[in-house]
PyMOL Python script that loads the backbone (N, CA, C, O; Angstrom):
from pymol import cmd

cmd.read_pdbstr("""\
ATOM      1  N   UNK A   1      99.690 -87.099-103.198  1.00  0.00           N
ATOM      2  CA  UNK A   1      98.937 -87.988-102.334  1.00  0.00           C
ATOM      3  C   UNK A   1      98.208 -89.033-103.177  1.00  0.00           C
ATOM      4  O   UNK A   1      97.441 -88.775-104.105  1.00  0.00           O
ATOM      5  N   UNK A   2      98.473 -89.987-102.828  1.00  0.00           N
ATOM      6  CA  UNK A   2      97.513 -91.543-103.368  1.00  0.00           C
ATOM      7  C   UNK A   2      95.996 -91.517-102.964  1.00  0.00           C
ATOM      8  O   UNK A   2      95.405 -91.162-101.945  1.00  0.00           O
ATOM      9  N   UNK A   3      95.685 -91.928-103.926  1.00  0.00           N
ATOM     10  CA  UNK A   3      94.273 -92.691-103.689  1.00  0.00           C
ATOM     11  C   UNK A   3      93.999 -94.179-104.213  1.00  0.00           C
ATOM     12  O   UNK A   3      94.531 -94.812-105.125  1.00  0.00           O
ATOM     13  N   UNK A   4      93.000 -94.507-103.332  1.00  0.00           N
ATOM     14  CA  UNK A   4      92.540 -95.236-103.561  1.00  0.00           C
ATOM     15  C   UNK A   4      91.078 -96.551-104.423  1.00  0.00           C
ATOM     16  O   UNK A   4      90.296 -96.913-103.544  1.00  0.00           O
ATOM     17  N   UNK A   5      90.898 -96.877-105.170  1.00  0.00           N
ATOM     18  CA  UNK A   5      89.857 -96.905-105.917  1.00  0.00           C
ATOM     19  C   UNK A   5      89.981 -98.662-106.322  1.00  0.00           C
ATOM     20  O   UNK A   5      90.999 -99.303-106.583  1.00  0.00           O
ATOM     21  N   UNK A   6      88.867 -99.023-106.272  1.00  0.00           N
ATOM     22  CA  UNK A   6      88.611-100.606-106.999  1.00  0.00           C
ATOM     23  C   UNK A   6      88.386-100.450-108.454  1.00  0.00           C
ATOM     24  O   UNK A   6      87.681 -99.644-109.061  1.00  0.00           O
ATOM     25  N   UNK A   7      89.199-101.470-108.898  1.00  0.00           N
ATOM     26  CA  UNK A   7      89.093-101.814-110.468  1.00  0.00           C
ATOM     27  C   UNK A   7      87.570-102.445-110.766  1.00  0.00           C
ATOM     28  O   UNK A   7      87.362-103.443-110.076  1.00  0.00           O
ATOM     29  N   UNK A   8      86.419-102.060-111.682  1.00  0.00           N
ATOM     30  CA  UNK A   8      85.846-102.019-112.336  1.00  0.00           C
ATOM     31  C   UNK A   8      85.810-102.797-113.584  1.00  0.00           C
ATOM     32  O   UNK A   8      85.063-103.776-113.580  1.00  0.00           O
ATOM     33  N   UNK A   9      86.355-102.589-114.454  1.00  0.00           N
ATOM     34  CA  UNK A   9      86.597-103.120-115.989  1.00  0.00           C
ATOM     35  C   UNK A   9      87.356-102.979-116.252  1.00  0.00           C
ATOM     36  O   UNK A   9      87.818-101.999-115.666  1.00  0.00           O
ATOM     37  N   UNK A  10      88.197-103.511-117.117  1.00  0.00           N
ATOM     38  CA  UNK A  10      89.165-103.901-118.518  1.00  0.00           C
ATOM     39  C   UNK A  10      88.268-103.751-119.433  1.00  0.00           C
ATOM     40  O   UNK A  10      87.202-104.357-119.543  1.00  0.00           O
ATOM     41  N   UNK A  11      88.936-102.503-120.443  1.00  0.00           N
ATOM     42  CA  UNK A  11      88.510-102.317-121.664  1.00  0.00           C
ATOM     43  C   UNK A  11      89.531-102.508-122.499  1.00  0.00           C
ATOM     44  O   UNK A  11      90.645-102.401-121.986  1.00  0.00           O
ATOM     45  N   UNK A  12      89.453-102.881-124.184  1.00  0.00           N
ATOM     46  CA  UNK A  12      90.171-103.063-124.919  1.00  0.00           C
ATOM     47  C   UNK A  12      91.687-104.145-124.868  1.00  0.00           C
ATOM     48  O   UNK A  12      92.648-103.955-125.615  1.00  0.00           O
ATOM     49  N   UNK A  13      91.621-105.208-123.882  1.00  0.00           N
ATOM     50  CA  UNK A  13      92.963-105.867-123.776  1.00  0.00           C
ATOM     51  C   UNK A  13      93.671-105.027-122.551  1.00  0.00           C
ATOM     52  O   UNK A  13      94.891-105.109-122.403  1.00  0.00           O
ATOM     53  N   UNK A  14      92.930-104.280-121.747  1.00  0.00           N
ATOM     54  CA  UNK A  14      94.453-103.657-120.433  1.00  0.00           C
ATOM     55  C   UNK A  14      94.672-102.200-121.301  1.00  0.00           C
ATOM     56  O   UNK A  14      95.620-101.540-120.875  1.00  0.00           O
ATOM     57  N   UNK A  15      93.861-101.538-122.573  1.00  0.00           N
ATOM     58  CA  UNK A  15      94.588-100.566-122.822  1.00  0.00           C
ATOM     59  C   UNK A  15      93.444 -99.376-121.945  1.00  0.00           C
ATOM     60  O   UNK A  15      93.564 -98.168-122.150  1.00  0.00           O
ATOM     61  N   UNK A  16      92.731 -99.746-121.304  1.00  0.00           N
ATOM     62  CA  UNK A  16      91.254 -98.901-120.622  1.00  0.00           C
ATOM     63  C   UNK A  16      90.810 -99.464-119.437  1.00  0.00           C
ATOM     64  O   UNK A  16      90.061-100.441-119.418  1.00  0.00           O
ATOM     65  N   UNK A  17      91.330 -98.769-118.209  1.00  0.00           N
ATOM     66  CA  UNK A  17      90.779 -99.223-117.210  1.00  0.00           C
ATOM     67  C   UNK A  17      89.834 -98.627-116.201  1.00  0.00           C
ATOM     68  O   UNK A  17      90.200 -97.665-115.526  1.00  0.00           O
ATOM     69  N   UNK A  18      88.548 -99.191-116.058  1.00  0.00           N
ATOM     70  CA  UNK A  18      87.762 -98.153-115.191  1.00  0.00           C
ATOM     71  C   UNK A  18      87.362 -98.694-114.233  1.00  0.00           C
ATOM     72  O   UNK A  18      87.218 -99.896-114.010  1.00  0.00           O
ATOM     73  N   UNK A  19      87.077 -97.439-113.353  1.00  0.00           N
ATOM     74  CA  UNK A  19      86.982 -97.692-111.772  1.00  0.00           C
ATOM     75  C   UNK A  19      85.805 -97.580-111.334  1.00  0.00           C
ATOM     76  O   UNK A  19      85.067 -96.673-111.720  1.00  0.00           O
ATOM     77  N   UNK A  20      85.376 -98.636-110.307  1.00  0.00           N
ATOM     78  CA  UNK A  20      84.493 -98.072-109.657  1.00  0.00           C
ATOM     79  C   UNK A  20      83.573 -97.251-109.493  1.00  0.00           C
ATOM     80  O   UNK A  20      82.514 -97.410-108.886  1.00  0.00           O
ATOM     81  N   UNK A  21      83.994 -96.275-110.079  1.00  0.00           N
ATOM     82  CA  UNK A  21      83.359 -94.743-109.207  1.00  0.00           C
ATOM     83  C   UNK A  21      82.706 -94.228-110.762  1.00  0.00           C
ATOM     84  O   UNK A  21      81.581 -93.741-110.873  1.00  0.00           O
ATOM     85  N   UNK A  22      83.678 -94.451-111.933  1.00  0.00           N
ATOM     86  CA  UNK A  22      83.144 -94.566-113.283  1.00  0.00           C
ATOM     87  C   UNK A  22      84.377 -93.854-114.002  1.00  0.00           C
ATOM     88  O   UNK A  22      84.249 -93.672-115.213  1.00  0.00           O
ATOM     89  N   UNK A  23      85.645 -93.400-113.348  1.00  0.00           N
ATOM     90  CA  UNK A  23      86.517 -92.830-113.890  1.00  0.00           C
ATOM     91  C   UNK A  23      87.154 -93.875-114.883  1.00  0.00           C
ATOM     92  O   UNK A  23      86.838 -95.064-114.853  1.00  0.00           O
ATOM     93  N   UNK A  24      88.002 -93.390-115.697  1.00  0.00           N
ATOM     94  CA  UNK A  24      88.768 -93.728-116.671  1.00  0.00           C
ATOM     95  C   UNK A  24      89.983 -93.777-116.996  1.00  0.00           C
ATOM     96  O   UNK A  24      90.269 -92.602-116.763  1.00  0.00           O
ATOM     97  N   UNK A  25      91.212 -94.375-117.468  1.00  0.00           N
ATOM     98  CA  UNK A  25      92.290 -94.208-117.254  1.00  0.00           C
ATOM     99  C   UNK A  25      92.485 -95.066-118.464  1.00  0.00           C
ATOM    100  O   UNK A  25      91.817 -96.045-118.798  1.00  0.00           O
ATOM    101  N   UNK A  26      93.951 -94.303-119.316  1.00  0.00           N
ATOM    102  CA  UNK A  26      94.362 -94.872-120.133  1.00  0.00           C
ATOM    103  C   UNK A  26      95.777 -95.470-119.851  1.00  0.00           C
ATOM    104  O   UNK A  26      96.639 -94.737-119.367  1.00  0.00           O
ATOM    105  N   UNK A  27      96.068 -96.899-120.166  1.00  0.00           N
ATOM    106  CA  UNK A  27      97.468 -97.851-120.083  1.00  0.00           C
ATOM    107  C   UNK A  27      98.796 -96.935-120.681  1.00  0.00           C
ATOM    108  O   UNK A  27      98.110 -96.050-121.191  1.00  0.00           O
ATOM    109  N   UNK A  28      99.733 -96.659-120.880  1.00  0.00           N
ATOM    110  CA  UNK A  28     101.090 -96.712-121.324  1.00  0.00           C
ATOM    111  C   UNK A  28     100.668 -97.818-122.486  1.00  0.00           C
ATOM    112  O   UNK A  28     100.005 -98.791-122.128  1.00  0.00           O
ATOM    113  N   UNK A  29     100.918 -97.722-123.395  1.00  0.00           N
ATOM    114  CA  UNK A  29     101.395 -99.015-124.532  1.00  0.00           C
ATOM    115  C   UNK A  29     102.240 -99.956-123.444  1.00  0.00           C
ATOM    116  O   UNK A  29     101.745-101.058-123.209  1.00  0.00           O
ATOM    117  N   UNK A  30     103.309 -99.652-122.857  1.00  0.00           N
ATOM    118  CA  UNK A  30     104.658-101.152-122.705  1.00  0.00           C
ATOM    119  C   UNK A  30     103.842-101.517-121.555  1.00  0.00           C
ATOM    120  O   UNK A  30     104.330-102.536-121.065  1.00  0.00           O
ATOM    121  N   UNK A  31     102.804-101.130-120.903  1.00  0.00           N
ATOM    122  CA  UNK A  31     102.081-101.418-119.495  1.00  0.00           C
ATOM    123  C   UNK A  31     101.185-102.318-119.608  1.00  0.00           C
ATOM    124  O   UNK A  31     100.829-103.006-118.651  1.00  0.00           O
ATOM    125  N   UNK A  32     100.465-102.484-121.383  1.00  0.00           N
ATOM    126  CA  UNK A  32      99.369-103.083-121.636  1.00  0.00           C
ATOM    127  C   UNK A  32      99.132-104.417-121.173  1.00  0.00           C
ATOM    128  O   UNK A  32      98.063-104.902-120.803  1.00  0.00           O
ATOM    129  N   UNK A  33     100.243-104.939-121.237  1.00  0.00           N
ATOM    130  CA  UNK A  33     100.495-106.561-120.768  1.00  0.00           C
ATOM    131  C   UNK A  33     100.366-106.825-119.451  1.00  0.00           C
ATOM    132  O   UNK A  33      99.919-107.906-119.067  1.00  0.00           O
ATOM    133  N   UNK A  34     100.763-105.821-118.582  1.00  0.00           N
ATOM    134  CA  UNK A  34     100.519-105.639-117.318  1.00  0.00           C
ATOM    135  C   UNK A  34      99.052-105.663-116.563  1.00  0.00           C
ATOM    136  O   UNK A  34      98.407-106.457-115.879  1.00  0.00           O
ATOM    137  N   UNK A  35      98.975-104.972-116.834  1.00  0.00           N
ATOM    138  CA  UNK A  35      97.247-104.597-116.766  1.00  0.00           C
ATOM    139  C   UNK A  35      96.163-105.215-117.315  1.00  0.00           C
ATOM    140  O   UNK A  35      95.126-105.283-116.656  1.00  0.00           O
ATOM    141  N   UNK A  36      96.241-105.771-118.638  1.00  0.00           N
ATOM    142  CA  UNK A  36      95.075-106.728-119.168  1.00  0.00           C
ATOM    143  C   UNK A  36      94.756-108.115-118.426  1.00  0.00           C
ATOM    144  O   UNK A  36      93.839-108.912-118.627  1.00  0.00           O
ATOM    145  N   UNK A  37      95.935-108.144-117.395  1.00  0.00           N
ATOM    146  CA  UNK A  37      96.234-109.158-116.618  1.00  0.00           C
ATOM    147  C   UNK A  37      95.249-108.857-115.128  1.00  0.00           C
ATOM    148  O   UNK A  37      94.754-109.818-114.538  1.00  0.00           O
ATOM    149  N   UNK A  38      95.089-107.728-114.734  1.00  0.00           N
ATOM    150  CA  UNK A  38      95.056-107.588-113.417  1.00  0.00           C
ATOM    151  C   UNK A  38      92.922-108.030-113.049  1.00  0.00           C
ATOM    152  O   UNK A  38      91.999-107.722-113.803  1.00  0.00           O
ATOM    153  N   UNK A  39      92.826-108.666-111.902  1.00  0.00           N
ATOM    154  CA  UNK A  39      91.298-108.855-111.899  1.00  0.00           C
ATOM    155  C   UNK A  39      90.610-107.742-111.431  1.00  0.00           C
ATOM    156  O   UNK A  39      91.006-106.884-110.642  1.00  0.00           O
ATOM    157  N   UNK A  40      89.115-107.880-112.221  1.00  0.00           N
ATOM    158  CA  UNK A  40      88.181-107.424-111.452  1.00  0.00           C
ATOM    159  C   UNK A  40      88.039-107.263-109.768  1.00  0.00           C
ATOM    160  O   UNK A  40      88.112-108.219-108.996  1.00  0.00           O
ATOM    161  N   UNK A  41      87.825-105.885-109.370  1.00  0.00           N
ATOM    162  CA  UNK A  41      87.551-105.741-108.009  1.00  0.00           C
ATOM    163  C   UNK A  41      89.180-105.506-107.142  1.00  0.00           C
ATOM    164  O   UNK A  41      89.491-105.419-105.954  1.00  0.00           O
ATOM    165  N   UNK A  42      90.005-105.464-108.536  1.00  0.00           N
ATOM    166  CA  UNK A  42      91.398-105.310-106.679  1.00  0.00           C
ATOM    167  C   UNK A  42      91.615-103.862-107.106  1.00  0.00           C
ATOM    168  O   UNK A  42      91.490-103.154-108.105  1.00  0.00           O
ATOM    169  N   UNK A  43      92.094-103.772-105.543  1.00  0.00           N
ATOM    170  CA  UNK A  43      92.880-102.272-105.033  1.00  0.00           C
ATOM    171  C   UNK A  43      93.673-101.706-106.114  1.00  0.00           C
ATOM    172  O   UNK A  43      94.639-102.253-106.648  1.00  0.00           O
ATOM    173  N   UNK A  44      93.074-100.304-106.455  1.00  0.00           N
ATOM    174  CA  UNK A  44      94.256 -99.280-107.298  1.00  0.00           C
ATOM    175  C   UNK A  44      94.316 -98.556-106.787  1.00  0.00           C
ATOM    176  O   UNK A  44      93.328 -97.950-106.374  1.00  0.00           O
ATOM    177  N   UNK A  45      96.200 -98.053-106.402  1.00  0.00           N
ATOM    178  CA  UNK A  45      96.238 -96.719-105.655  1.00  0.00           C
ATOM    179  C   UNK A  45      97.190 -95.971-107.054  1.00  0.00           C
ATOM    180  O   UNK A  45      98.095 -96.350-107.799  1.00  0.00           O
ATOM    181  N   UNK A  46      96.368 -94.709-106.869  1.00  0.00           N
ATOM    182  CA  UNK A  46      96.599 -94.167-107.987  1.00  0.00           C
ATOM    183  C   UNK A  46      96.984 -92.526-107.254  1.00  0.00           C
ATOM    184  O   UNK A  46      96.370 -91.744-106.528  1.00  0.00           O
ATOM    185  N   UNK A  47      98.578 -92.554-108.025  1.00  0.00           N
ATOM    186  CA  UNK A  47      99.415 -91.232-107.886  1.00  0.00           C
ATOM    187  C   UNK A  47      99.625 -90.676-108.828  1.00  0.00           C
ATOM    188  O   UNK A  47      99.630 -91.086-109.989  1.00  0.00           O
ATOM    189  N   UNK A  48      99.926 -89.140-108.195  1.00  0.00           N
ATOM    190  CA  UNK A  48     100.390 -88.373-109.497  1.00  0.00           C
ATOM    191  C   UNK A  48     101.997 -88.168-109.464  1.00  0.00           C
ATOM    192  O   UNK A  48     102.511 -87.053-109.371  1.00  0.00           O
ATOM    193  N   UNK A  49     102.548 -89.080-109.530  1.00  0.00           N
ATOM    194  CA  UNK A  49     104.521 -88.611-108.672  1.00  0.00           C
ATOM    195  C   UNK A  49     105.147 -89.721-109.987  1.00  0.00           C
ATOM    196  O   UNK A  49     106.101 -90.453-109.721  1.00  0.00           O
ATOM    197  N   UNK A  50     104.605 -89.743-111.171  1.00  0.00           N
ATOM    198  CA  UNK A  50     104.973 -90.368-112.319  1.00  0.00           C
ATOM    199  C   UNK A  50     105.790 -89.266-112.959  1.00  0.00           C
ATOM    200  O   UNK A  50     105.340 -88.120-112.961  1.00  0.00           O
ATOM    201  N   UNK A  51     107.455 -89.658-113.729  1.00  0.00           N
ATOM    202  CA  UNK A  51     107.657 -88.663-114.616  1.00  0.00           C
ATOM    203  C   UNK A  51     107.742 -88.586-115.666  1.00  0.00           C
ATOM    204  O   UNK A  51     108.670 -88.017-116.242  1.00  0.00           O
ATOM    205  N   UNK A  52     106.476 -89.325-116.379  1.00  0.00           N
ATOM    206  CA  UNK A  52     106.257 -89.364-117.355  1.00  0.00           C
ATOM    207  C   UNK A  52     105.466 -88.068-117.710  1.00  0.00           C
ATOM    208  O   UNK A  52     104.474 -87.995-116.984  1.00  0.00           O
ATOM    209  N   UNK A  53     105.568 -86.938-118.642  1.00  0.00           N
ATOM    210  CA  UNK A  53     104.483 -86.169-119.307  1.00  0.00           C
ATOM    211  C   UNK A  53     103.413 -86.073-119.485  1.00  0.00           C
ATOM    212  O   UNK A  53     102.655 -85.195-119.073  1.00  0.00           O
ATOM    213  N   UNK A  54     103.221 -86.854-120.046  1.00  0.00           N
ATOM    214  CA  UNK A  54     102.033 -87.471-120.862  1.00  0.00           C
ATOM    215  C   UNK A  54     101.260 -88.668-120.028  1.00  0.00           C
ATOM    216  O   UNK A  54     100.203 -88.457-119.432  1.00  0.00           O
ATOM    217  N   UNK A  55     101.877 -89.866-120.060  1.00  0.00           N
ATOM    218  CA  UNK A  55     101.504 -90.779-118.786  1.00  0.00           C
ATOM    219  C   UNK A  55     101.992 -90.445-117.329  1.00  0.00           C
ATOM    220  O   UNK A  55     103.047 -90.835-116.831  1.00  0.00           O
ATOM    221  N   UNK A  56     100.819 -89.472-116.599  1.00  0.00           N
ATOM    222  CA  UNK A  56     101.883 -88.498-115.224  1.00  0.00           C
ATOM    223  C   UNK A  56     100.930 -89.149-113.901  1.00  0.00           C
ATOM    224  O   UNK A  56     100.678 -88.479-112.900  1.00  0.00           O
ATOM    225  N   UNK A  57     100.411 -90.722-114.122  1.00  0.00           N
ATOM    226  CA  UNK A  57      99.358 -91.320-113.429  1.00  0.00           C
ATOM    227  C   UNK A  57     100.485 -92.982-112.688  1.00  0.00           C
ATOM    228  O   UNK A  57     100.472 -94.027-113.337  1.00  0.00           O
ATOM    229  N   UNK A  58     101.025 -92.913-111.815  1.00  0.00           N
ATOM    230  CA  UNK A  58     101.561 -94.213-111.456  1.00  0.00           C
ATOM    231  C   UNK A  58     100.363 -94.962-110.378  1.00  0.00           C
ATOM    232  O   UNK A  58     100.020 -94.540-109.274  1.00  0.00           O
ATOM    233  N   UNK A  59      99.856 -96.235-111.118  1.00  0.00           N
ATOM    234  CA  UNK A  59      99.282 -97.143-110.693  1.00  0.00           C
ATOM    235  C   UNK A  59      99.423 -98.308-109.937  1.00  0.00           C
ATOM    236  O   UNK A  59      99.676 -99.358-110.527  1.00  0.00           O
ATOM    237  N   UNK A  60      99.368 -98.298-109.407  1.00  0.00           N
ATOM    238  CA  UNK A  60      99.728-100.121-108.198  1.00  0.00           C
ATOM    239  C   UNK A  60      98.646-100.698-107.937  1.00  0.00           C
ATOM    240  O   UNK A  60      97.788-100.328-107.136  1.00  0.00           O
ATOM    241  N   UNK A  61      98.646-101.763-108.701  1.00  0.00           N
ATOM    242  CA  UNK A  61      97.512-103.028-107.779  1.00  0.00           C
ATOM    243  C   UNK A  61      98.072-103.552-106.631  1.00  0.00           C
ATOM    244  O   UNK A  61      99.190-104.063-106.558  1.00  0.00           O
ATOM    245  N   UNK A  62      97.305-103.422-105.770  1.00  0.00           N
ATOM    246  CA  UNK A  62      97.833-103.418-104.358  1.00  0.00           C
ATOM    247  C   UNK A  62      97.515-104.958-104.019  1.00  0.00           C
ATOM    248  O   UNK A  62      98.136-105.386-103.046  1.00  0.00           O
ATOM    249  N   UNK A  63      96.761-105.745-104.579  1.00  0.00           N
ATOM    250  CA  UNK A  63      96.678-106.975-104.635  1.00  0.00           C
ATOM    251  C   UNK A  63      97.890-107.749-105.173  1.00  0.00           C
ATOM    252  O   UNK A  63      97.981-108.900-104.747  1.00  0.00           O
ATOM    253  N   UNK A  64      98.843-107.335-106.034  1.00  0.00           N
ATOM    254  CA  UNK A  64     100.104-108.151-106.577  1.00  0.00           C
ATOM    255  C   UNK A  64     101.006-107.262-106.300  1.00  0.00           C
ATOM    256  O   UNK A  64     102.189-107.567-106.456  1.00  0.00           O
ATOM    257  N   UNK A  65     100.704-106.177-105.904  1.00  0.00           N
ATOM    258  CA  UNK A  65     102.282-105.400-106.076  1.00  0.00           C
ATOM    259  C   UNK A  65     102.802-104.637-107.739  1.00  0.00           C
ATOM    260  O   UNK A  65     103.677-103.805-107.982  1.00  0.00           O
ATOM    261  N   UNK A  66     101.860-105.333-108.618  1.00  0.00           N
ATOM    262  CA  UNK A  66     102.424-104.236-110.186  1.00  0.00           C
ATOM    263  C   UNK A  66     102.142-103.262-110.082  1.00  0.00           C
ATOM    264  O   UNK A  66     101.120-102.916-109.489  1.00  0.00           O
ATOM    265  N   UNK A  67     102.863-102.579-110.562  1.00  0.00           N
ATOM    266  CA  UNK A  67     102.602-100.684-111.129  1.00  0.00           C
ATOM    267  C   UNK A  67     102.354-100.597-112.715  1.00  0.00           C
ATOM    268  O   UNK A  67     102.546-101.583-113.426  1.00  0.00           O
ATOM    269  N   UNK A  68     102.040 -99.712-113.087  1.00  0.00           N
ATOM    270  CA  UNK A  68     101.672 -99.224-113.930  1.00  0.00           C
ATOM    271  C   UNK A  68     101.724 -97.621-114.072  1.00  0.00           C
ATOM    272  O   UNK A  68     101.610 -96.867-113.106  1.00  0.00           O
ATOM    273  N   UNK A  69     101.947 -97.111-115.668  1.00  0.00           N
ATOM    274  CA  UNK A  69     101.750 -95.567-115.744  1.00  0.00           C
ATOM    275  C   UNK A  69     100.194 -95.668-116.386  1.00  0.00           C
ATOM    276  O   UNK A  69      99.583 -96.682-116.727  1.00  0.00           O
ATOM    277  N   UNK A  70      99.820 -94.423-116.424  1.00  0.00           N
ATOM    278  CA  UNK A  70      98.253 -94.530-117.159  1.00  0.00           C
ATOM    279  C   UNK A  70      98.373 -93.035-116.936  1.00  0.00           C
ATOM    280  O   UNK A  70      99.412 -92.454-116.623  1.00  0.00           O
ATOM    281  N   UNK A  71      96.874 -92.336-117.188  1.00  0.00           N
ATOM    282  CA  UNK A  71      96.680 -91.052-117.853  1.00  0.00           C
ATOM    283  C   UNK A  71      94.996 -91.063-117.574  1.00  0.00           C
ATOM    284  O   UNK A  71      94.289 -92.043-117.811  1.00  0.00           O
ATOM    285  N   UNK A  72      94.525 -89.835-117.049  1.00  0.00           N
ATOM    286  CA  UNK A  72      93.108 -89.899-116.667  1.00  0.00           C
ATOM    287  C   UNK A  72      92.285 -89.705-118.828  1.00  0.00           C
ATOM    288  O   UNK A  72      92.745 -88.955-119.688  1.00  0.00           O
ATOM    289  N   UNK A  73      91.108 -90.645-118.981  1.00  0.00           N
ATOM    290  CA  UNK A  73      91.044 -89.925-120.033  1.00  0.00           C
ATOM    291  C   UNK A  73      89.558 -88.699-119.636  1.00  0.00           C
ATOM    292  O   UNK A  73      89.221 -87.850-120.461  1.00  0.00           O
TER     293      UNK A  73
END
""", "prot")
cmd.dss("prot")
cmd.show_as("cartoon", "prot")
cmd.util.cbc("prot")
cmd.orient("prot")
């Protein structure tokens, strides 16, 4: 199941993104470009249905439509 949460900050270039609420999430390296991009204040729906291992967090700014993997830190 998705949730939902507003973007907060960009830390480090898109490699640290925090929410709202004060949670934390770390970028994928190949995602970084993605994300260092995205603004303050838009929609993240954030799943766990990633099959990545390690990055097991699929992200969508619901404002453009990108995804992203990430990882709670």
């Amino acid at each position: 199941m998705a949730e939902r949460e507003p973007l907060s900050e960009i830390q480090k270039n898109g490699e640290l993104l925090v929410l709202l609420a004060g949670r934390r999430l770390r970028v994928r390296a190949a995602d970084i470009s993605i994300s260092s991009k995205w603004l303050v204040l838009s929609e993240l729906e954030i799943s766990d249905d990633a099959n990545d291992p390690l990055y097991n967090l699929r992200v969508r700014n619901t404002e453009n439509n990108e995804e992203i993997f990430a990882m709670w830190m």
